[in-house]
C-alpha positions as CSV (number, residue, x, y, z in Angstrom):
1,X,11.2,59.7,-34.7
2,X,8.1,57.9,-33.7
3,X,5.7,59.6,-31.8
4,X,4.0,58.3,-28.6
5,X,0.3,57.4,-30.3
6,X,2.1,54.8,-33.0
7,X,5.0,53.5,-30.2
8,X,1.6,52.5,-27.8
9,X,0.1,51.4,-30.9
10,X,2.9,49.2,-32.1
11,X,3.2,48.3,-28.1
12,X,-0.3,46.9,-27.9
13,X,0.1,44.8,-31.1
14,X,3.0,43.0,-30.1
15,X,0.6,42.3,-26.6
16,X,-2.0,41.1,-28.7
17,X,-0.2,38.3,-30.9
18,X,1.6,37.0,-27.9
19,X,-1.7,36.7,-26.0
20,X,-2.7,34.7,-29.1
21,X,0.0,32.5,-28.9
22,X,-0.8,31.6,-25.1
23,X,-4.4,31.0,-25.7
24,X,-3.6,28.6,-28.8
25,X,-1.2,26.7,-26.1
26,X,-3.3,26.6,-23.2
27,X,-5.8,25.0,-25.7
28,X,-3.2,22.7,-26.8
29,X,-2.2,21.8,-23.1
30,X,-6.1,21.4,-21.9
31,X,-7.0,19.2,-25.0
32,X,-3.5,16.7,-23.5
33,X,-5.0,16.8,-19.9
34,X,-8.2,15.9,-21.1
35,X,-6.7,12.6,-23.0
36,X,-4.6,11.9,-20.3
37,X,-7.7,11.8,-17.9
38,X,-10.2,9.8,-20.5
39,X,-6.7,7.0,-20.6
40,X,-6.0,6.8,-16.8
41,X,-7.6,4.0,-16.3
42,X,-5.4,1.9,-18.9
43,X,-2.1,3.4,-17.0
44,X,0.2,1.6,-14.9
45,X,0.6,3.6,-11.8
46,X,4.3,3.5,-11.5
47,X,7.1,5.6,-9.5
48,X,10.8,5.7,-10.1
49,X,12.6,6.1,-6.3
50,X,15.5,6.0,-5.0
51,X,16.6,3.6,-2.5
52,X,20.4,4.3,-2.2
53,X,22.1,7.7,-1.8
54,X,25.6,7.5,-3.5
55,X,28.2,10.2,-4.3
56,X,27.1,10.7,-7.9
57,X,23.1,10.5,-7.2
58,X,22.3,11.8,-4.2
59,X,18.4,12.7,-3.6
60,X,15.3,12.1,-1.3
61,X,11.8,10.8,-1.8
62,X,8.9,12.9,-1.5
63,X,5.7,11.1,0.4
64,X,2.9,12.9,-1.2
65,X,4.1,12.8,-5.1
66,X,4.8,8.7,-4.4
67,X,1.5,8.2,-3.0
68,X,-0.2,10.5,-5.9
69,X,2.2,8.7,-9.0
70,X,1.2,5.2,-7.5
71,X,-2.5,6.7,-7.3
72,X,-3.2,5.4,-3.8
73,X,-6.6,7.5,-4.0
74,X,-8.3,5.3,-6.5
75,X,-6.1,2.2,-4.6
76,X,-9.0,2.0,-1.6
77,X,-12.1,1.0,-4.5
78,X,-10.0,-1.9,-5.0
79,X,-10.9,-4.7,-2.5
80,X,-7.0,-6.4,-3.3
81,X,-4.8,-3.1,-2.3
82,X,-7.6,-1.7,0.6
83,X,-5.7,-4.0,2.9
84,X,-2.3,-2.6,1.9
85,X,-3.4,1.1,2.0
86,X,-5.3,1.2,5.4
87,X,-2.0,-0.7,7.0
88,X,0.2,2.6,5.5
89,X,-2.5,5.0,7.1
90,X,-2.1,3.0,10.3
91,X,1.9,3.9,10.3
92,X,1.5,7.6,9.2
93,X,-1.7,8.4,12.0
94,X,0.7,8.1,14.5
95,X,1.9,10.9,16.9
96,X,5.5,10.6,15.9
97,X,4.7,9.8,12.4
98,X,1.8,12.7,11.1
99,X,3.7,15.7,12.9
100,X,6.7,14.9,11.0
101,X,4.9,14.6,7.4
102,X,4.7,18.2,5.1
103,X,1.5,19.5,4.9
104,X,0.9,18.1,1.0
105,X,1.8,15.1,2.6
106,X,-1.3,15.0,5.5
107,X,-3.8,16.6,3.1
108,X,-3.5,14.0,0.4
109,X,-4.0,11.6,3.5
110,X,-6.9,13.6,4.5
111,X,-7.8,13.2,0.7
112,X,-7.3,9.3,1.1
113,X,-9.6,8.5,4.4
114,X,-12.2,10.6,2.6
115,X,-11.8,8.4,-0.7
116,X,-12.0,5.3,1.7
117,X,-15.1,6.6,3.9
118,X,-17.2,6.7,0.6
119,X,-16.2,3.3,-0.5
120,X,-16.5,1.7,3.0
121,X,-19.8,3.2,3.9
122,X,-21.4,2.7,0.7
123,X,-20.0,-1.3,0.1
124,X,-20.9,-1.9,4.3
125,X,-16.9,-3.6,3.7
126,X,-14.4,-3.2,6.1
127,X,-16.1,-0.8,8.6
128,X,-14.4,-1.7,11.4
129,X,-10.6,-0.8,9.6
130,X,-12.1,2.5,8.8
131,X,-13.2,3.3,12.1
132,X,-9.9,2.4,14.1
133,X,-8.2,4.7,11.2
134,X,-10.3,7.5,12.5
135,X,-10.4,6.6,16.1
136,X,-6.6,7.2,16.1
137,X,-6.3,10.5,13.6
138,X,-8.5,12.1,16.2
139,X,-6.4,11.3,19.2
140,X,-3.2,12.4,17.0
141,X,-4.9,15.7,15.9
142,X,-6.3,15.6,19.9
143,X,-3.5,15.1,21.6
144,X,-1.1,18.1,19.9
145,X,-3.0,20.9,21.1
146,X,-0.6,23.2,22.9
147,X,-1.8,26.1,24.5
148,X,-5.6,25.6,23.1
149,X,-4.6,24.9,19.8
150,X,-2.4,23.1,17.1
151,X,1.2,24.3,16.5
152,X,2.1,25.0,12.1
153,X,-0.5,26.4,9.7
154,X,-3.8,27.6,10.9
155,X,-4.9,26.9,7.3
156,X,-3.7,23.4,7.1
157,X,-5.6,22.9,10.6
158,X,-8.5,24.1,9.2
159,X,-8.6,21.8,6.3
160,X,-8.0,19.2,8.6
161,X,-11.3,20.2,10.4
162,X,-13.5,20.4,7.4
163,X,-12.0,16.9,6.3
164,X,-13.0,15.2,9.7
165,X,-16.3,16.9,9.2
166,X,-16.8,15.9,5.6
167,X,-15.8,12.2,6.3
168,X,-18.6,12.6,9.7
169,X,-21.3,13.3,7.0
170,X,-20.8,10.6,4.9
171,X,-21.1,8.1,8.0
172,X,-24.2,9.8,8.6
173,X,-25.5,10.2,5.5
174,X,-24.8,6.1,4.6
175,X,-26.2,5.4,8.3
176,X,-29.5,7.5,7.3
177,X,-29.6,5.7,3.9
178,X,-29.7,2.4,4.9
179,X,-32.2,3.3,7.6
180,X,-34.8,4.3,5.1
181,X,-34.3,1.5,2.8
182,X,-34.4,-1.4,5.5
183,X,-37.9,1.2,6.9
184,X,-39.0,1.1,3.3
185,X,-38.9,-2.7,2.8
186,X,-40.6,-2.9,6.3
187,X,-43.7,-0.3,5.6
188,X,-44.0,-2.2,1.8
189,X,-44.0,-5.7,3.8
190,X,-41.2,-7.0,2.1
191,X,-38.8,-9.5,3.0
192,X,-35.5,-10.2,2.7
193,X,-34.4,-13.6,0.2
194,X,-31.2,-14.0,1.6
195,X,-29.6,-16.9,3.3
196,X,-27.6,-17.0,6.4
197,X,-24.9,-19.1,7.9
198,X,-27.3,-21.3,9.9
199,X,-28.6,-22.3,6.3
200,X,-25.3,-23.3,5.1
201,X,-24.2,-26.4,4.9
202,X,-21.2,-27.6,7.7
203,X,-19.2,-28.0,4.3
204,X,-19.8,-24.6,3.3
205,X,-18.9,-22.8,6.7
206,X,-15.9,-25.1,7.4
207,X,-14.4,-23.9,3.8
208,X,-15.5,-20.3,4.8
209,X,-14.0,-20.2,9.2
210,X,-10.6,-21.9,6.6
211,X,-10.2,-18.2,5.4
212,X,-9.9,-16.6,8.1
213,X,-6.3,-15.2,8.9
214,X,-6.9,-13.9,12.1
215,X,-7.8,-16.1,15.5
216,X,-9.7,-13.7,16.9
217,X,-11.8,-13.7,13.9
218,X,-12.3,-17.7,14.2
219,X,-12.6,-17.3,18.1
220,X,-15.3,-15.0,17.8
221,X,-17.1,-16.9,15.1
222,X,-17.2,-20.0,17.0
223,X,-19.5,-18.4,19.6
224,X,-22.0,-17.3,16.9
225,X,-23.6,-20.6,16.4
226,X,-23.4,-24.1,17.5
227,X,-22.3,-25.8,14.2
228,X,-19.6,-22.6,14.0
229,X,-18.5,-23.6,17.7
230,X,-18.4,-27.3,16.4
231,X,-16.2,-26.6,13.6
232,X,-13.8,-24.1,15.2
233,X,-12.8,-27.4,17.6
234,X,-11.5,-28.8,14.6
235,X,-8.1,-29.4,14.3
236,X,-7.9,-28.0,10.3
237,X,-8.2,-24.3,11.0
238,X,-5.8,-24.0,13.5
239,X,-3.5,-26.0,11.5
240,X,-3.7,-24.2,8.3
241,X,-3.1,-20.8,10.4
242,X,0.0,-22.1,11.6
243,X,1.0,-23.3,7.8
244,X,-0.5,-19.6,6.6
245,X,1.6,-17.6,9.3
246,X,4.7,-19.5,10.7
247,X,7.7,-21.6,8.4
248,X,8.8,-25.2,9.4
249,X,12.2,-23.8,11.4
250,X,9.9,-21.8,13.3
251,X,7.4,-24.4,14.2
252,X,10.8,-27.3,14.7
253,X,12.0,-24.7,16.9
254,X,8.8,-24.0,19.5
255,X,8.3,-27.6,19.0
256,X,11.5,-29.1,20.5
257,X,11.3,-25.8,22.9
258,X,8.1,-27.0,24.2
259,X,7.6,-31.2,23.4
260,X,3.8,-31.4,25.1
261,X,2.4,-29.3,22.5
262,X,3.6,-32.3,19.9
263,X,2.2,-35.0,22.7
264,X,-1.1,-33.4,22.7
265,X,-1.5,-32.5,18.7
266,X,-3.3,-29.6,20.1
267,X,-3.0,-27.5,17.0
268,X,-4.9,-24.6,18.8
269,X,-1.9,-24.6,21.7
270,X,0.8,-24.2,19.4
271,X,-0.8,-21.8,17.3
272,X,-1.0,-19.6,20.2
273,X,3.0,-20.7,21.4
274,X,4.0,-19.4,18.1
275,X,2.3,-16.3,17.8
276,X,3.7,-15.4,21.4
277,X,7.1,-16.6,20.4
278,X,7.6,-15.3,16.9
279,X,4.6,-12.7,15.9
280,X,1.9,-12.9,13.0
281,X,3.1,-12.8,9.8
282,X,1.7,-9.7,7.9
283,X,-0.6,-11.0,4.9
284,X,-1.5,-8.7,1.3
285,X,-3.5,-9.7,-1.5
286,X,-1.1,-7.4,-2.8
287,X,1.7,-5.3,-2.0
288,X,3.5,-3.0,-4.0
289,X,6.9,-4.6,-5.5
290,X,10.6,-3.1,-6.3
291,X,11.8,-3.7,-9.4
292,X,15.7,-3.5,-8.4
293,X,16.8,-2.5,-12.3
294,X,14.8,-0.1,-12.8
295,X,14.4,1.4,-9.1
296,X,10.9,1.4,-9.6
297,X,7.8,0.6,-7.4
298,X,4.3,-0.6,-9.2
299,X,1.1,-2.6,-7.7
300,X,2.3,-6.2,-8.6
301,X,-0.9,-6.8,-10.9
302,X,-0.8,-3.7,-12.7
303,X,3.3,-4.2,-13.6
304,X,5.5,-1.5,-15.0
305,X,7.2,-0.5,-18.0
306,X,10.8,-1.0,-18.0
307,X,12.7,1.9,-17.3
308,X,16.1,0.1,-17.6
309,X,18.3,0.5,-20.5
310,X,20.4,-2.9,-19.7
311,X,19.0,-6.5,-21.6
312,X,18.9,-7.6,-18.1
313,X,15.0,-8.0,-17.3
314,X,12.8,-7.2,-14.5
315,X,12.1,-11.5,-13.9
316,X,12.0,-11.2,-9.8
317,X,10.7,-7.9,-8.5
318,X,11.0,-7.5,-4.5
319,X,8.1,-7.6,-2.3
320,X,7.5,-4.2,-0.2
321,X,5.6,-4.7,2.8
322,X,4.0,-1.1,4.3
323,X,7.0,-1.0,6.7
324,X,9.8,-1.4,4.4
325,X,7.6,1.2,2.3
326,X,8.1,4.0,4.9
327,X,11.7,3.8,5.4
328,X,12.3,5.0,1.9
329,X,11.1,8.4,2.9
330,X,11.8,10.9,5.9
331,X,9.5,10.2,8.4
C-alpha cells in the first residue's frame, strides 16, 4: 500500500511529462503559424461554398469566415478589387442589411473600413467612396437607437464606437500630414514640378474623359476647363459609354422606341434614354468568379486550386457580381 507522499509524488510526475508534451506541441504549432504567415502572400485566397441545399448536403454559408478565407482585408490595398469590396460594404451598411449580420460578421467589417481608411487616406484615392461608406454606417448605427441606445451586445456596440473613432483619427491624422508637408514646401519656397490638365495636350485629355464610366464624371469634367468642355461635346465619349454600358438589343430596342434620337445622332440623348430605360451596367476590374466543379469562389487573377476530383476542368468560371455574392448567405 502506497502511502500519500509517493501517490502525490508519482501524481506530480505524470503532470510534469504531459506539460512537456504540450509545450513541445505548442512550439510545433507556433513554428506552422509562423510559416504560414511568412507564405501568405504566395496563397490563393480561395473558399469552398455552397450554392445549393440538397437532401444529402444540406448546409449554410457563414459571412465573416468567407470574407476572412477570400482575405477581403488585404483586398482594399489592391486598386483592381477596391471597387468590388466598397460595392459589398455599400450592401451590408444598410438598415435592413447590418442588423441582420452576427456580430463576427460587423466587426470584421468594422476591421475592413479601418483597413480601407489607411489605404484611402494615405494614397489620396478614392476619397469620395470612403466617405459615402461612412456617411451611411453612421446613419445605420444612428438610426437604431431605441430607447437611448442600441438593442444586442453593449460590448459589440462599444467596439463599434472605438472603430468609428479609430477610423476619425486617421482622417485627421492624414488631413494634418499633408498640411505640414504642403506648409513645409511653402516656408522652404519650394515648388511643385507637376503638370496639370491645362498642360496636356487635347490628345491626351480626350484619351483620358474616354475612361470615364460614369456621366456625371464626364459632365462635371467638362465644366473644369474650356478644352475639357470642348471635348465632352464630342460625339466619342458618349458613344463609347453606350458601347461600355448597354448591348445592341438594348440600343435596337430604345432606338425603334424613340426614332429622333437616330435622326439627330445625338449620342449624348440616347445615352441618357438608355440609362432611364434599362439602368447602368455595373463595371469590376475584377470580380470574384464561381468555379461550378469545384463550388469554389477565388479573385479571378489570383485562380484556385482545383478541388474537383472529376477530369472535367475548371475552363469557364462564373462571374459573381456583389449582388449575386450576398444571396449566397443569410442576410
Amino acid at each position: 500500500m502506497m502511502d500519500s507522499g509517493d501517490e502525490e509524488e508519482g501524481f506530480v510526475k505524470r503532470r510534469r511529462t504531459k506539460t512537456e508534451g504540450d509545450v513541445v506541441e505548442n512550439k510545433e504549432n507556433i513554428i506552422m503559424r509562423l510559416e504560414r504567415h511568412r507564405s501568405l502572400p504566395t496563397l490563393q485566397p480561395f473558399c469552398p461554398i455552397i450554392t445549393k441545399c440538397t437532401r444529402e448536403v444540406v448546409g449554410f454559408n457563414s459571412l465573416a469566415d468567407v470574407l476572412k478565407r477570400l482575405d477581403f482585408r488585404s483586398a482594399v490595398h489592391d486598386i483592381r478589387r477596391f471597387q468590388y469590396v466598397s460595392a459589398i460594404l455599400k450592401l451590408l451598411l444598410t438598415p435592413e442589411k447590418l442588423s441582420q449580420l452576427s456580430g463576427s460578421s460587423q466587426k470584421l467589417i468594422f476591421r475592413i473600413l479601418e483597413e480601407m481608411a489607411g489605404t484611402v487616406f494615405s494614397e489620396h484615392m478614392n476619397e469620395h467612396v470612403l466617405l459615402k461608406l461612412l456617411s451611411d454606417l453612421h446613419s445605420t448605427l444612428d438610426d437604431r437607437a431605441v430607447w437611448g441606445s442600441h438593442l444586442g451586445s453593449e460590448t459589440l456596440m462599444r467596439g463599434h464606437k472605438n472603430s468609428r473613432s479609430r477610423i476619425a483619427c486617421i482622417a485627421a491624422l492624414e488631413k494634418r500630414k499633408v498640411e505640414l508637408e504642403q506648409r513645409k514646401k511653402l516656408e522652404q519656397g519650394e515648388e511643385e514640378d507637376t503638370m496639370s490638365m491645362e498642360g496636356l495636350p487635347e490628345e491626351c485629355v480626350r484619351e483620358i474623359l474616354c475612361r470615364l464610366s460614369d456621366y456625371k464624371d464626364v459632365d462635371n469634367a467638362g465644366r473644369a476647363t474650356p478644352t475639357m468642355q470642348f471635348i465632352v461635346k464630342e460625339k466619342r465619349i458618349w458613344r463609347e459609354l453606350v458601347q461600355a454600358h448597354f448591348s445592341k438589343n438594348e440600343i435596337q430596342f430604345v432606338i425603334h422606341k424613340r426614332p429622333e434620337l437616330a435622326e439627330r445622332k445625338s449620342w449624348r440623348n440616347l445615352y441618357l434614354a438608355l440609362r432611364k430605360q434599362f439602368g447602368l451596367r455595373q463595371q469590376f476590374t475584377e470580380l470574384l468568379m464561381l468555379c461550378k466543379p469545384c463550388r469554389v469562389l477565388f479573385w479571378e487573377s489570383y485562380g484556385h486550386p482545383c478541388l474537383s476530383s472529376s477530369d472535367h476542368h475548371c475552363s469557364s468560371p462564373i462571374p459573381i457580381t456583389p449582388n449575386t455574392f450576398l444571396t449566397f448567405f443569410s442576410v
